[in-house]
C-alpha positions as CSV (number, residue, x, y, z in Angstrom):
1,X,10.9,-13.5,25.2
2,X,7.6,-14.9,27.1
3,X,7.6,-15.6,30.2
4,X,5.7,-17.6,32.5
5,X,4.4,-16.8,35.8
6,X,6.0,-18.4,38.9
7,X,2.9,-19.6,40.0
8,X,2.5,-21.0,36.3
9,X,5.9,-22.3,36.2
10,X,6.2,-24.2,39.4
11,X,2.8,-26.3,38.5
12,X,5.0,-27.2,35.4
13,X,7.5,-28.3,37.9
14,X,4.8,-30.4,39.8
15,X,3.6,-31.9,36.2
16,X,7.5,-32.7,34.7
17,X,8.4,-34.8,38.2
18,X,5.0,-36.7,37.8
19,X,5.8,-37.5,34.6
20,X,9.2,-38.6,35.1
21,X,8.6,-40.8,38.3
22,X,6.1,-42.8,35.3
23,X,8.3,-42.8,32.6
24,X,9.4,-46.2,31.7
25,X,12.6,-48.3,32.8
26,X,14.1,-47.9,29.2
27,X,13.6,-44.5,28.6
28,X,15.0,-42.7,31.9
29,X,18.1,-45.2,31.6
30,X,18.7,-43.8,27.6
31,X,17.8,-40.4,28.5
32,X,20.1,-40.5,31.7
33,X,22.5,-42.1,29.5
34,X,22.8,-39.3,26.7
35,X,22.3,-36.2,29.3
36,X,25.8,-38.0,30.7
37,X,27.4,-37.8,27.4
38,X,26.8,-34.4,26.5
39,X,27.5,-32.8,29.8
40,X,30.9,-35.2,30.1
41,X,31.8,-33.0,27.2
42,X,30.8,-29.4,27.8
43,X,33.0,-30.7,30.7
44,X,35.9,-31.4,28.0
45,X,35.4,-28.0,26.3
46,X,34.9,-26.1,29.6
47,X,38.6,-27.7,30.6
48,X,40.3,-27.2,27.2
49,X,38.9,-23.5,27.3
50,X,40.6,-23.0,31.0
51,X,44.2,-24.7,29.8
52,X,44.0,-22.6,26.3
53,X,42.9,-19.3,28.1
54,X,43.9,-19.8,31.6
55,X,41.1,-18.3,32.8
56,X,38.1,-20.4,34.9
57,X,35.8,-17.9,34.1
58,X,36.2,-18.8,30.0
59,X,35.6,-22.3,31.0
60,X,32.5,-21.4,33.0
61,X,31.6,-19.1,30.1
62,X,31.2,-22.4,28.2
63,X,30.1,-25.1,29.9
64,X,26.4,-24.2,29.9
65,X,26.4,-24.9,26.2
66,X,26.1,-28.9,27.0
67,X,23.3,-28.7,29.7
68,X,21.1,-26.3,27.2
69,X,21.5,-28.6,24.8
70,X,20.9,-31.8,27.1
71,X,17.6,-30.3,28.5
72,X,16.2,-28.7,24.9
73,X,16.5,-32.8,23.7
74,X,14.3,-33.6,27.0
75,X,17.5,-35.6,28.6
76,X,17.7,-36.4,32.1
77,X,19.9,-35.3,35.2
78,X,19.9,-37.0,38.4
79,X,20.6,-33.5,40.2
80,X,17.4,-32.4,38.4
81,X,15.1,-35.3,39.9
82,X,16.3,-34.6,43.0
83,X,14.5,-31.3,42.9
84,X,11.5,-32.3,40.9
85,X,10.2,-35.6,41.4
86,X,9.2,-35.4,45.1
87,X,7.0,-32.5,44.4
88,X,4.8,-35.2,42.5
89,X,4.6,-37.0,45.9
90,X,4.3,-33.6,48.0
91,X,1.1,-32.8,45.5
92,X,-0.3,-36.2,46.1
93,X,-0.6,-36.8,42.5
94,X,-1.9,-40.3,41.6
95,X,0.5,-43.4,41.6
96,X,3.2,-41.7,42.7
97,X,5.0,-43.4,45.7
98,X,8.3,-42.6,47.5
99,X,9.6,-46.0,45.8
100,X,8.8,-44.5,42.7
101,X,10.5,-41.3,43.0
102,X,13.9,-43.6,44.4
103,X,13.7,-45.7,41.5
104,X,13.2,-42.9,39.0
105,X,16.7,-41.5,41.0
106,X,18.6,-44.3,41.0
107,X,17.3,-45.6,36.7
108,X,18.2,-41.4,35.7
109,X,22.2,-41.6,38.1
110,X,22.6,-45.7,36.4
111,X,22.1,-43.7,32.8
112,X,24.3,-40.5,33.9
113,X,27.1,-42.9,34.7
114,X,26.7,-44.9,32.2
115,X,27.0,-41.7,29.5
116,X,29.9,-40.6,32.0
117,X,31.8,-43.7,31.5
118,X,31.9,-44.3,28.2
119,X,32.6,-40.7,27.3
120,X,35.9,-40.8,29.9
121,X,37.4,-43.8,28.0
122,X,36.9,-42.2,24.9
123,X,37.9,-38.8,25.8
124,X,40.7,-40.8,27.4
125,X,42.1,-42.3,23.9
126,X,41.4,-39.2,22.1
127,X,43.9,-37.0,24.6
128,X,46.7,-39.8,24.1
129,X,46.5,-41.1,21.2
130,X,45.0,-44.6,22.1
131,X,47.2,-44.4,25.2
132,X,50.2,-44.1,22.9
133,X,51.8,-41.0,23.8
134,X,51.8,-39.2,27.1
135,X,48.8,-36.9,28.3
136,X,48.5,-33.8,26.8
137,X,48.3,-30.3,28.7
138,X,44.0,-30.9,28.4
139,X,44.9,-34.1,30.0
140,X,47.3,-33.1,32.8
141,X,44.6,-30.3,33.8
142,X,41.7,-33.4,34.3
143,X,44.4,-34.9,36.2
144,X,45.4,-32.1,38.1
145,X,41.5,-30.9,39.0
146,X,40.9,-34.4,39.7
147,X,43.2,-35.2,42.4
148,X,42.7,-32.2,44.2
149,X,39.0,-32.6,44.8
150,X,39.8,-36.1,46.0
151,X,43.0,-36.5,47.6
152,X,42.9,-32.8,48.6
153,X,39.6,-33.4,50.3
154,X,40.9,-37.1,51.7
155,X,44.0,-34.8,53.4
156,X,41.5,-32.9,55.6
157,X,39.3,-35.7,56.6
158,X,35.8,-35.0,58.1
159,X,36.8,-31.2,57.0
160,X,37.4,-32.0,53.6
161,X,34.2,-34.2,53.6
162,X,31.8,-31.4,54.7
163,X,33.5,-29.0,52.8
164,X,32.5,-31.3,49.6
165,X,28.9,-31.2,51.0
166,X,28.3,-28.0,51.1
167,X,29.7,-26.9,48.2
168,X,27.2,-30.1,46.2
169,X,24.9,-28.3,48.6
170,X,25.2,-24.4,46.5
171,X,26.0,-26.8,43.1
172,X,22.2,-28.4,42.9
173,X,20.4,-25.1,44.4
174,X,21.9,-23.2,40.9
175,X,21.6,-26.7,38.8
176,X,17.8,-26.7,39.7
177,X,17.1,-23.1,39.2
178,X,19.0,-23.9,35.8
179,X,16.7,-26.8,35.1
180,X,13.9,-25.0,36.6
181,X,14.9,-21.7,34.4
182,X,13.7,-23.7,31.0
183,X,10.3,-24.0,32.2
184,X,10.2,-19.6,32.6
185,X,10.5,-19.3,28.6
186,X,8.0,-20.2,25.9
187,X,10.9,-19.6,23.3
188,X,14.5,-21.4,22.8
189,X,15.9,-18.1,23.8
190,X,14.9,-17.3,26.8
191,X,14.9,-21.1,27.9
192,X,18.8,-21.0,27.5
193,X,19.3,-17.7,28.5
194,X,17.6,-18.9,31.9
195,X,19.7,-21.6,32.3
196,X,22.7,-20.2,31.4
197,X,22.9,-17.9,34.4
198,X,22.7,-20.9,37.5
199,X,24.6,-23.2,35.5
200,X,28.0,-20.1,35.5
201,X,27.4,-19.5,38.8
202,X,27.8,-23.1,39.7
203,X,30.8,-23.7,37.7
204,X,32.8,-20.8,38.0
205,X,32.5,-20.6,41.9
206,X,33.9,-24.7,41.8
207,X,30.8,-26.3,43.0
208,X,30.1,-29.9,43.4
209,X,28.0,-32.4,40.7
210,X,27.0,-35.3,40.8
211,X,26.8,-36.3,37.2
212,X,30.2,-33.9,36.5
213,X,32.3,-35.7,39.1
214,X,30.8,-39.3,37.7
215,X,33.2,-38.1,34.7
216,X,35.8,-36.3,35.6
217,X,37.0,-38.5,38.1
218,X,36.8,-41.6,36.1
219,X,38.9,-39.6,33.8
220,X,41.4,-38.7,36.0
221,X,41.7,-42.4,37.2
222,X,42.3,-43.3,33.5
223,X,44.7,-40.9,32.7
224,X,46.9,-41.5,35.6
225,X,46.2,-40.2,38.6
226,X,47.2,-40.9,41.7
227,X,44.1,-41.5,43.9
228,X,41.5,-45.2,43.3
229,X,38.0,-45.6,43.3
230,X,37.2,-45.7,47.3
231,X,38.6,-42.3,47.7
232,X,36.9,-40.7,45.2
233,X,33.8,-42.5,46.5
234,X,34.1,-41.8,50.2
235,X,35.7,-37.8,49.6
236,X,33.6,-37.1,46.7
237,X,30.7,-38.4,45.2
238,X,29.3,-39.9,48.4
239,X,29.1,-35.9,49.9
240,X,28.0,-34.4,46.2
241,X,25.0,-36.4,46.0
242,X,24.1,-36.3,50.1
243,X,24.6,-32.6,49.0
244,X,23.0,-31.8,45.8
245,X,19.5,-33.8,47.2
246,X,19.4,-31.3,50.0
247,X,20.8,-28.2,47.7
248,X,17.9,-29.4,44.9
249,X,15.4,-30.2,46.9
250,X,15.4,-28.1,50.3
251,X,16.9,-24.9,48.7
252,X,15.3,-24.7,45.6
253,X,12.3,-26.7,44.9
254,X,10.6,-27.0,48.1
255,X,10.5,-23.1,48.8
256,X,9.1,-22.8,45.2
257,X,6.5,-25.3,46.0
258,X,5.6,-24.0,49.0
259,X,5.3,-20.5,48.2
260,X,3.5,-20.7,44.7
261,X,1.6,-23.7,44.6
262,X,0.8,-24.3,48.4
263,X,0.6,-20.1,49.3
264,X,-0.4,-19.1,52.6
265,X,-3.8,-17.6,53.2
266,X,-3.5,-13.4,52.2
267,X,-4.1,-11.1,54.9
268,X,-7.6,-10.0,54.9
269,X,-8.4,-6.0,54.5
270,X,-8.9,-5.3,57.8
């Protein structure tokens, strides 16, 4: 398995965010839109392999499975532009303006929910039978996890809020070294072998997504349960993206940046 130099690696990083903060309205809304689909179901199998087993760590086992596959077809997360598109701006690369890098954010998150969405309705008939029986024991876990990552944050207030930050905060620094990780391989292998590793980590240890949590909790809220839209908004997603732009960007990329692309001056012999 080849592998490429940090310092090789991270001007790839510089390159990929330039290009994406140019890339047209249509295509980071369809590529947002089918990265949300296929990791809204590594979600499903990562859940269905918890209730089966009842083990987290199968499920984490898993759930890399959709976001290889999602980055080897060149699809887009949100959490990953938060890490990479501002280094285009940081290198001063031509054309590329802070209101480009926001509206690359906001075009990839409309095309993440919009993947999200339509994958928790339809995951939603599937589990009950076009809403004709009740859920399932798949189902029931979604709404289970669901409310108590909402409601059980809501309970402890401004704890429960920060507690959501920092763990979105820990979710993007692994997501990013994930997305980061395809970019050490020249071969398929060791692409997903690199981002299996961060992506694991992130889910086994519970962390926050943004782009996970724009389809679970949908799902939840379709399935039954017992929390709306505002508190899933205020106690969850608000914090998980406030979180994974500082876990993407200050604890992963940035230090990268800084320390292969913009290194300090060596000590001279003397």
């Amino acid at each position: 398995m080849s592998y490429n130099k940090p310092a090789d690696f991270v001007q790839t990083m510089i390159d990929v965010g330039e290009a994406k903060t140019k890339t047209g309205t249509r295509d980071l809304i369809l590529r947002g839109t089918m990265a949300g689909v296929i990791l809204s179901l590594a979600v499903v199998v990562a859940i269905t392999a918890i209730t089966q087993t009842g083990s987290g760590l199968v499920g984490a086992l898993v759930f890399p499975v959709g976001f290889c596959i999602l980055s080897l077809m060149g699809y887009d997360l949100v959490t990953g532009v938060f890490g990479l598109a501002p280094l285009a701006k940081f290198d001063n690369r031509p054309g590329i303006t802070w209101g480009r890098v926001f509206r690359c954010w906001g075009l990839v998150g409309l095309g993440n929910l919009i993947g999200s969405l339509i994958v928790a309705y339809m995951v939603a008939v599937s589990l009950t039978m076009n809403f004709s029986i009740d859920p399932n024991a798949v189902a029931q876990k979604f709404i289970a996890v669901s409310t108590a990552r909402t409601v059980g944050f809501e309970n402890l207030g401004a704890d429960g809020w920060i507690t959501c930050f920092v763990r979105a905060i820990f979710c993007n620094l692994m997501v990013c070294l994930g997305v980061i990780g395809g970019m050490t391989s020249r071969s398929v292998a060791g692409k997903v072998v690199a981002m299996w590793l961060p992506i694991f980590i992130f889910f086994v240890l519970v962390f926050e997504h943004t782009v996970v949590n724009m389809f679970l909790f949908p799902l939840g809220m379709i399935l039954g349960a017992d929390f709306g839209i505002a508190t899933w908004l205020n106690f969850n997603l608000i914090p998980t993206i406030l979180g994974n732009i500082v876990g993407g960007l200050l604890f992963t990329c940035i230090p990268l940046y800084l320390t292969h692309a913009k290194t300090s001056a060596s000590l001279d012999a003397k």
